[in-house]
C-alpha positions as a LaTeX table, in Angstrom:
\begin{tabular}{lrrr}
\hline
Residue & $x$ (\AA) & $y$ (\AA) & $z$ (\AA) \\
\hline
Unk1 & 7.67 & $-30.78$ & 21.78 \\
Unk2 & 5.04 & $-30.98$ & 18.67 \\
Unk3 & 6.14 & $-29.24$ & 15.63 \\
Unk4 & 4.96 & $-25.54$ & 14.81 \\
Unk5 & 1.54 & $-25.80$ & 12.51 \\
Unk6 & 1.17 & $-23.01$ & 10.75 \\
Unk7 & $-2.45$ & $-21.83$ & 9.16 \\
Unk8 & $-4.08$ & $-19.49$ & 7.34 \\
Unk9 & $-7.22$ & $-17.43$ & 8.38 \\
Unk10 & $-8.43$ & $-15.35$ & 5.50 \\
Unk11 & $-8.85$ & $-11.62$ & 6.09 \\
Unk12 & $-10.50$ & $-8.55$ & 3.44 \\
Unk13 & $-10.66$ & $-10.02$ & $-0.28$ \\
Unk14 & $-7.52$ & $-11.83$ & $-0.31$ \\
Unk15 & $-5.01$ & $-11.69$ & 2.84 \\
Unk16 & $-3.85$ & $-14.06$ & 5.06 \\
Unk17 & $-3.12$ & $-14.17$ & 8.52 \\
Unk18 & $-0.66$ & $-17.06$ & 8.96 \\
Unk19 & $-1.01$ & $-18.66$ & 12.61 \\
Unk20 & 1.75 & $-19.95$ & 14.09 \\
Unk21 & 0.61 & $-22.81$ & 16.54 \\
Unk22 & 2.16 & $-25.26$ & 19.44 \\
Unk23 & 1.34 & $-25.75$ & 23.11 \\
Unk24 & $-1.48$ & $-23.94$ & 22.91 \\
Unk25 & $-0.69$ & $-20.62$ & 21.90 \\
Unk26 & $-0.62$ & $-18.70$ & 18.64 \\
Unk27 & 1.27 & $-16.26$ & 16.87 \\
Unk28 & $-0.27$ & $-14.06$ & 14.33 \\
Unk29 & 1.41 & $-12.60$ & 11.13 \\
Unk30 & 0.09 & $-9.51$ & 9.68 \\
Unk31 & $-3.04$ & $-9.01$ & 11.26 \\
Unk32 & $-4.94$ & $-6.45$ & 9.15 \\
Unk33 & $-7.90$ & $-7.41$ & 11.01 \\
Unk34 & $-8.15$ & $-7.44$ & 14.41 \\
Unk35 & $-11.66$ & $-8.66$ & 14.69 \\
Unk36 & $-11.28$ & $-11.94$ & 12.35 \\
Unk37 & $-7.75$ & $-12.51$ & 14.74 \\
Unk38 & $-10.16$ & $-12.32$ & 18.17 \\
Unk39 & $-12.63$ & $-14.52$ & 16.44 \\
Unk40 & $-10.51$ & $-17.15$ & 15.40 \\
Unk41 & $-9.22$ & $-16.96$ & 18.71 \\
Unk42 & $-11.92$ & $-17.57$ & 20.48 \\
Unk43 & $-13.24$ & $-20.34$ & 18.15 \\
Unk44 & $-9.96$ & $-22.42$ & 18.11 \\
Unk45 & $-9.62$ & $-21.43$ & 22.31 \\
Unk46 & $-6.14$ & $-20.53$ & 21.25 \\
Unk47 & $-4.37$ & $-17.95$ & 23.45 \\
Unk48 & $-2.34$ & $-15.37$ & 21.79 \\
Unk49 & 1.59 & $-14.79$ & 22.32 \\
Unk50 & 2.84 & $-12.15$ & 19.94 \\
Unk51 & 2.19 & $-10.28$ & 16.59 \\
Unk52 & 4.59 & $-10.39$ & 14.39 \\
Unk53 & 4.59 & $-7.49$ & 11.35 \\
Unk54 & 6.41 & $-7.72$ & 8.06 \\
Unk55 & 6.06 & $-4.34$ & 7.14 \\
Unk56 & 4.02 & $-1.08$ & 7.55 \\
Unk57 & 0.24 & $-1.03$ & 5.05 \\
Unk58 & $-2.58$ & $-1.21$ & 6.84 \\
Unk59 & $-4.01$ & $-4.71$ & 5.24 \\
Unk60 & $-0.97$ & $-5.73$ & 7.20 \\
Unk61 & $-0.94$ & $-3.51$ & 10.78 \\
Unk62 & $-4.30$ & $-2.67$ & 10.87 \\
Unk63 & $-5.34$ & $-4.57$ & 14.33 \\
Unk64 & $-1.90$ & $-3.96$ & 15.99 \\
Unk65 & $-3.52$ & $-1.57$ & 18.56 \\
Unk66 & $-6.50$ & $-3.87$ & 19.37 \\
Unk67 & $-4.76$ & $-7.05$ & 20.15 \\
Unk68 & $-2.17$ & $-5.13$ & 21.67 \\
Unk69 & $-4.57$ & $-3.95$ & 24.41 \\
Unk70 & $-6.41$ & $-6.84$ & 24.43 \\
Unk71 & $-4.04$ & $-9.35$ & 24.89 \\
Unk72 & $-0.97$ & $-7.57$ & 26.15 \\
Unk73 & 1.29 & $-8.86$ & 23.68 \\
Unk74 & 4.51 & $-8.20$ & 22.25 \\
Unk75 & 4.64 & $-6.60$ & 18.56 \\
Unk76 & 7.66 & $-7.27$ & 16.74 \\
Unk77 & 8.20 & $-5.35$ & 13.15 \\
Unk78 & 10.76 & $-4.12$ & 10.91 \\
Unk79 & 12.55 & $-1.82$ & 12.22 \\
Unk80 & 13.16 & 1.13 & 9.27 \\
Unk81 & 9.14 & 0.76 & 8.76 \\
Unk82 & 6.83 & 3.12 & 10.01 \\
Unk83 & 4.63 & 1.21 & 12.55 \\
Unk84 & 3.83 & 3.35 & 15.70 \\
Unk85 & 2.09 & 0.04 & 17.35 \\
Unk86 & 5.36 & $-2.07$ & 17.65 \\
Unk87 & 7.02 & $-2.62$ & 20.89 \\
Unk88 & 10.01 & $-4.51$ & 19.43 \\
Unk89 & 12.00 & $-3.28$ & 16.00 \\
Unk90 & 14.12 & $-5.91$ & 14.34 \\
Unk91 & 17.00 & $-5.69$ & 11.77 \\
Unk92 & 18.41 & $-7.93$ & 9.37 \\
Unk93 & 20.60 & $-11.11$ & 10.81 \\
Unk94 & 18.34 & $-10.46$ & 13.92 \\
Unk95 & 17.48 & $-13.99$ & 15.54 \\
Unk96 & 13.50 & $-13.86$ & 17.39 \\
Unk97 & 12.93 & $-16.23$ & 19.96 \\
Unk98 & 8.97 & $-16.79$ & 21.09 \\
Unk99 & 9.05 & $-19.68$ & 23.82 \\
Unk100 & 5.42 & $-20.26$ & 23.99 \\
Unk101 & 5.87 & $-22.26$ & 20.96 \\
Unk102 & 9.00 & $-23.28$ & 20.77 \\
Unk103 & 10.58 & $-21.16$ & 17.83 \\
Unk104 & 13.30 & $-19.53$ & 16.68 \\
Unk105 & 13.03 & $-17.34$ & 13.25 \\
Unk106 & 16.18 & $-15.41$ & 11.85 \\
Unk107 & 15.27 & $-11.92$ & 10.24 \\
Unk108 & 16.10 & $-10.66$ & 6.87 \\
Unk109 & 15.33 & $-7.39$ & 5.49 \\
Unk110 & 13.93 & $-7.40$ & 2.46 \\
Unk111 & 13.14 & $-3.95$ & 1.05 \\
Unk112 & 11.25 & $-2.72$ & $-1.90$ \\
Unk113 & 7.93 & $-3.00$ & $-1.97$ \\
Unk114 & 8.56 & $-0.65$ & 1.49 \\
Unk115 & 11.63 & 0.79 & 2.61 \\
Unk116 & 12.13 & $-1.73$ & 5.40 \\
Unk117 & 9.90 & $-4.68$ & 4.62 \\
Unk118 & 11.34 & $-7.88$ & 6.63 \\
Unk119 & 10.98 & $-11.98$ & 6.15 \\
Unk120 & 10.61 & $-14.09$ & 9.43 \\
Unk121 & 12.66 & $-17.42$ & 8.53 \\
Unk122 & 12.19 & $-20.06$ & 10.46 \\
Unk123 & 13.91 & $-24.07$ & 9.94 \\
Unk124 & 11.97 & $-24.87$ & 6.47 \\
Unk125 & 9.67 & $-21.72$ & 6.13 \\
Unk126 & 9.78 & $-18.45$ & 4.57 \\
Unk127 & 7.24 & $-15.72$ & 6.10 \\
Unk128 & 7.60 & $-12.74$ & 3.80 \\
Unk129 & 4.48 & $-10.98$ & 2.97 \\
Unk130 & 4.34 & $-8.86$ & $-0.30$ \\
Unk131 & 7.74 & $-9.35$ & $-1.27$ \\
Unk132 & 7.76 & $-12.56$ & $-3.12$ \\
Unk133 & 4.29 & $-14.25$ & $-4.00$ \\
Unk134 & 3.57 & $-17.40$ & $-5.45$ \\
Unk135 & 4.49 & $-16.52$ & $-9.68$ \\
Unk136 & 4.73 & $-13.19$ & $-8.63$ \\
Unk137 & 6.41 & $-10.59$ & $-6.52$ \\
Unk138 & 5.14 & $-7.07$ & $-4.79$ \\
Unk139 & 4.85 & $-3.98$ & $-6.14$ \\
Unk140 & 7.38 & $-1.53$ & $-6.15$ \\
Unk141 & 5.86 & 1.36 & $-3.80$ \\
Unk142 & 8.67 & 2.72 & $-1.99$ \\
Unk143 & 12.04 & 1.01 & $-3.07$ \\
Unk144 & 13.66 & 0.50 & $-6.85$ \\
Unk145 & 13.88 & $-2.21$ & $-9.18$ \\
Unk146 & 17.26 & $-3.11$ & $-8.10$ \\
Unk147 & 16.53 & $-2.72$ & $-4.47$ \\
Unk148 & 13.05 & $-5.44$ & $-5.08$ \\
Unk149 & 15.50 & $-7.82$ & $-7.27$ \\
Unk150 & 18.21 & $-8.22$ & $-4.51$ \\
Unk151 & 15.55 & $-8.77$ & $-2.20$ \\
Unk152 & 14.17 & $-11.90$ & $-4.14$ \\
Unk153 & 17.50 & $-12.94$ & $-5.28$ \\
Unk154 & 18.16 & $-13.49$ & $-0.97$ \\
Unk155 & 14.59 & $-15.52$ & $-0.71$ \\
Unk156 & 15.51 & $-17.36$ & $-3.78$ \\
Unk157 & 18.95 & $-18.79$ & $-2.34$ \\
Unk158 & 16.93 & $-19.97$ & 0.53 \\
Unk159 & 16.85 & $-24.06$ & 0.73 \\
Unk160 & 14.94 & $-25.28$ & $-1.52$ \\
Unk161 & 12.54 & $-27.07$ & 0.50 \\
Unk162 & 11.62 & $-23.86$ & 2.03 \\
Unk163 & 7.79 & $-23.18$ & 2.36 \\
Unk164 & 6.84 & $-19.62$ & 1.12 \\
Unk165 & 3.97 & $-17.86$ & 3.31 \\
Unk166 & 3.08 & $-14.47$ & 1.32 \\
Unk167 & 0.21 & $-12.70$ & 2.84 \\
Unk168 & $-1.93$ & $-12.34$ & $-0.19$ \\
Unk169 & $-4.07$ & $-15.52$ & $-2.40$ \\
Unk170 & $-3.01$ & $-13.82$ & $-5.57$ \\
Unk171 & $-1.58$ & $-16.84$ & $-7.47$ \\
Unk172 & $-3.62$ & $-17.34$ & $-9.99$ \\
Unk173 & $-3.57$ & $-13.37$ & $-11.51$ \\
Unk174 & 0.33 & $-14.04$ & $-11.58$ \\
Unk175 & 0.28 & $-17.62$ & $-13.15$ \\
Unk176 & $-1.99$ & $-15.55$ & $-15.75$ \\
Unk177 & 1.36 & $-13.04$ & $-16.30$ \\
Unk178 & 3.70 & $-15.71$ & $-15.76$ \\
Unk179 & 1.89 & $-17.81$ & $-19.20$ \\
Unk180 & 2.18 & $-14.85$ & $-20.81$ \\
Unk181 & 5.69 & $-14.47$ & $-20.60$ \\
Unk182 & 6.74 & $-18.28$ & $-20.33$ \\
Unk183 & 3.92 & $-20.08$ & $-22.45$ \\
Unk184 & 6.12 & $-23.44$ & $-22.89$ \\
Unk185 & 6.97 & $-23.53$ & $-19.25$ \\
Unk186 & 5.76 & $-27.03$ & $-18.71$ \\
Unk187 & 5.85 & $-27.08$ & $-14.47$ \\
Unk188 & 4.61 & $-23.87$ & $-14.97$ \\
Unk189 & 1.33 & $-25.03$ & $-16.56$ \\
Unk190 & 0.89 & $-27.77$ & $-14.46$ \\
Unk191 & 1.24 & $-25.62$ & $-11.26$ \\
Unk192 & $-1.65$ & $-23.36$ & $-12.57$ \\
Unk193 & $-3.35$ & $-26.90$ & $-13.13$ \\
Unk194 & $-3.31$ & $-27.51$ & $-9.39$ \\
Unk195 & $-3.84$ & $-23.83$ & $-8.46$ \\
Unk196 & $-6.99$ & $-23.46$ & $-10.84$ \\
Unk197 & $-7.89$ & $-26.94$ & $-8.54$ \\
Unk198 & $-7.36$ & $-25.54$ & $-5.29$ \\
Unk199 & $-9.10$ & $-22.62$ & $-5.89$ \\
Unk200 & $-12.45$ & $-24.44$ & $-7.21$ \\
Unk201 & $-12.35$ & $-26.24$ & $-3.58$ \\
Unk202 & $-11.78$ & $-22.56$ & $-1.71$ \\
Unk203 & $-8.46$ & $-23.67$ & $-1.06$ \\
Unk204 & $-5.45$ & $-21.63$ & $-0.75$ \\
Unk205 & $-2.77$ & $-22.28$ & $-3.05$ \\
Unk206 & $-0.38$ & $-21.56$ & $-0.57$ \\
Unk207 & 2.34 & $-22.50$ & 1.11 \\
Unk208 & 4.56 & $-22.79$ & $-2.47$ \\
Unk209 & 8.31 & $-23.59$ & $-1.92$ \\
Unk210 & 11.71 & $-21.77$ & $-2.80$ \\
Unk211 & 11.89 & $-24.95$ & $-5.54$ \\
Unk212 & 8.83 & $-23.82$ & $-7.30$ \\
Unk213 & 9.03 & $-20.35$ & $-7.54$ \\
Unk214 & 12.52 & $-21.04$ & $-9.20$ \\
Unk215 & 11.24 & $-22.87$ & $-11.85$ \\
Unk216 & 7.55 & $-21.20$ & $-12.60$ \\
Unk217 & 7.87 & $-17.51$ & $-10.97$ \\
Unk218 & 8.93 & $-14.89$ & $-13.91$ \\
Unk219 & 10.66 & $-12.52$ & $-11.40$ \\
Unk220 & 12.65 & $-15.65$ & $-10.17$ \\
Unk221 & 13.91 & $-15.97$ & $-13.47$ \\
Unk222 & 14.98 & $-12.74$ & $-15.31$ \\
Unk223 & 18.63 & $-14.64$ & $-16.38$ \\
Unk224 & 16.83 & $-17.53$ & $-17.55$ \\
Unk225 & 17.23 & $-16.83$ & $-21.45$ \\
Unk226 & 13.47 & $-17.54$ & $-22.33$ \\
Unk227 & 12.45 & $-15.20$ & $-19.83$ \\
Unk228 & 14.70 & $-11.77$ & $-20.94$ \\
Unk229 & 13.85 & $-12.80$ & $-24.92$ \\
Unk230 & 10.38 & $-12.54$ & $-23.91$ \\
Unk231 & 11.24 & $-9.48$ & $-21.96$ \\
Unk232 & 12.87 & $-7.58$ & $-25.33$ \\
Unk233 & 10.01 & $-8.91$ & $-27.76$ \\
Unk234 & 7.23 & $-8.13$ & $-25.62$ \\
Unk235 & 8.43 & $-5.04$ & $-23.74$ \\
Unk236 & 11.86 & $-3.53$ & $-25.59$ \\
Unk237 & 13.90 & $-4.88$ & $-22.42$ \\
Unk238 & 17.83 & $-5.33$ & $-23.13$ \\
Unk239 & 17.94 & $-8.88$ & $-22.68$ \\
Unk240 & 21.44 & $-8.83$ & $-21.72$ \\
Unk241 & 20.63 & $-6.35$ & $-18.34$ \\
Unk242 & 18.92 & $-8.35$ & $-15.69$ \\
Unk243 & 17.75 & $-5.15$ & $-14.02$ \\
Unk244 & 16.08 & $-3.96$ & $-17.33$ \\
Unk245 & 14.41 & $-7.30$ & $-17.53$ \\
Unk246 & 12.93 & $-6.90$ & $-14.20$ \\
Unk247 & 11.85 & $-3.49$ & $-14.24$ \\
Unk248 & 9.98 & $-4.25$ & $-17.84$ \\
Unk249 & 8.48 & $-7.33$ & $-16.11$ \\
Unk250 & 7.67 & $-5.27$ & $-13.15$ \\
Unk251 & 6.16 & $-2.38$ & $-15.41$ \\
Unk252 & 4.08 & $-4.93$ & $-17.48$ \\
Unk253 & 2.55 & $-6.51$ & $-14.74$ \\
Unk254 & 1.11 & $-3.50$ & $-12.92$ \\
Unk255 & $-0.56$ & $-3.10$ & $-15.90$ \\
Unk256 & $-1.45$ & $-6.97$ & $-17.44$ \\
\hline
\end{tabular}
C-alpha cells in the first residue's frame, strides 16, 4: 500500500485544509470551506471518505453540513466540543481507523484554546490545529494558561521526528514574537531565514516538526532560562513559575 500524502489546500486568509491521500480517496481536516473542499475535489478527481474536526470555530467546521450531504460521509470531532454536524465524538486515547486509506491515528485531547480541542496522531505526524503553531501556540479562548501549557507540554513529548500540521500559515507573525523574546536564538533565526524564503515563493512553511518547535518556539520553552529572564525583564513574569512565564508570554503576544 502507498504511503499517506498529506497536502494543504489554502482556505480564507490563512487556513489550511490538510488532505489526507492514498488509493484514491481523501480525508479532509478542518474544512472551513466547503466550496474550496468540492473544488479541489473535483480538480484532483479525488473521492472523499471522512471529515475529520479538531475542534468547534467556524474557520474550522464551517462546511461540515455541505460535504456531509454531499458526500455522505462520516464526521469525526472532539467529543466535549460543540459541533452539531458530527456523527462520530472521540475522546482522548481513542484510536480512528479510516480504511480507504489505510490509516490509523490515536486521539489526544488537547484543551485550551477550546474546552475540548483534539490532535489526530498518526505514525510520524501531528494534526492539531490551533493548539500548537509553528513559533507559536493558540489563543487562550475558552481554557487557562495551565490547561494550554499541559496541552503543548503532551505535543512536545511527541517523537521528535513528528511533522506538525496546524491549520493556520501564521509562522512568520510568531517568528516576529519569538525574536523578540529569544534574539540570540541562532536555529531560531535561521528558521525565519527559510520561512521568510518560503513565503516569497507562496509556499507554506508548514509541516514543522516536534524537533523544531523545541528549539525555536517560545511557548515550547518557558523552563529554558533565556526564555523566563526575558519573560521577567520584558513582562514582570517570576522567572522561577513556569505558568507565570507562559501566561506573560501568552498575554504579550495577543498584543505584539
Amino acid at each position: 500500500m502507498k504511503m499517506i500524502t498529506i497536502i494543504p489546500v489554502p482556505a480564507f486568509t490563512d487556513n489550511y485544509i490538510w488532505m489526507l491521500i492514498n488509493n484514491g480517496y481523501a480525508v479532509a481536516v478542518d474544512p472551513g470551506d466547503a466550496n474550496i473542499t468540492i473544488n479541489w475535489l473535483e480538480h484532483t478527481g479525488l473521492k472523499l471518505c471522512a471529515v475529520l474536526n479538531t475542534h468547534h470555530h467556524k474557520d474550522h467546521t464551517g462546511g461540515n453540513a455541505r460535504l456531509r450531504e454531499l458526500y455522505r460521509i462520516p464526521i469525526y470531532g472532539p467529543a466535549k466540543d460543540p459541533i452539531p454536524t458530527l456523527t462520530h465524538s472521540l475522546v482522548d486515547g481513542d484510536t480512528l481507523t479510516i480504511d480507504e486509506i489505510g490509516i490509523s491515528l490515536r486521539i489526544m485531547e488537547i484543551p485550551g484554546h477550546t474546552l475540548g480541542h483534539i490532535g489526530y496522531i498518526g505514525e510520524n505526524f501531528v494534526l492539531c490545529g490551533d493548539t500548537l503553531f509553528s513559533a507559536g501556540c493558540g489563543r487562550i479562548f475558552e481554557g487557562n494558561p495551565s490547561m494550554m501549557l499541559n496541552s503543548l507540554d503532551k505535543l512536545a513529548h511527541l517523537p521528535a521526528n513528528t511533522q506538525v500540521y496546524c491549520t493556520h500559515e501564521y509562522t512568520l507573525s510568531n517568528l516576529r514574537f519569538a525574536k523578540h523574546i529569544e534574539p540570540e536564538n541562532l536555529k531560531l533565526r535561521q528558521y525565519d531565514m527559510n520561512a521568510i524564503s518560503l513565503r516569497k515563493q507562496n509556499l507554506p512553511t508548514l509541516p514543522s516538526t516536534i524537533e523544531i518547535e523545541r528549539n525555536i518556539n517560545p511557548f515550547l520553552r518557558c523552563c529554558i532560562a533565556n526564555v523566563a529572564l526575558a519573560a521577567k525583564k520584558l513582562y514582570g513574569a517570576n522567572p522561577d513559575d513556569i505558568i507565570s512565564v507562559f501566561s506573560a508570554l501568552r498575554e504579550a503576544k495577543n498584543n505584539f
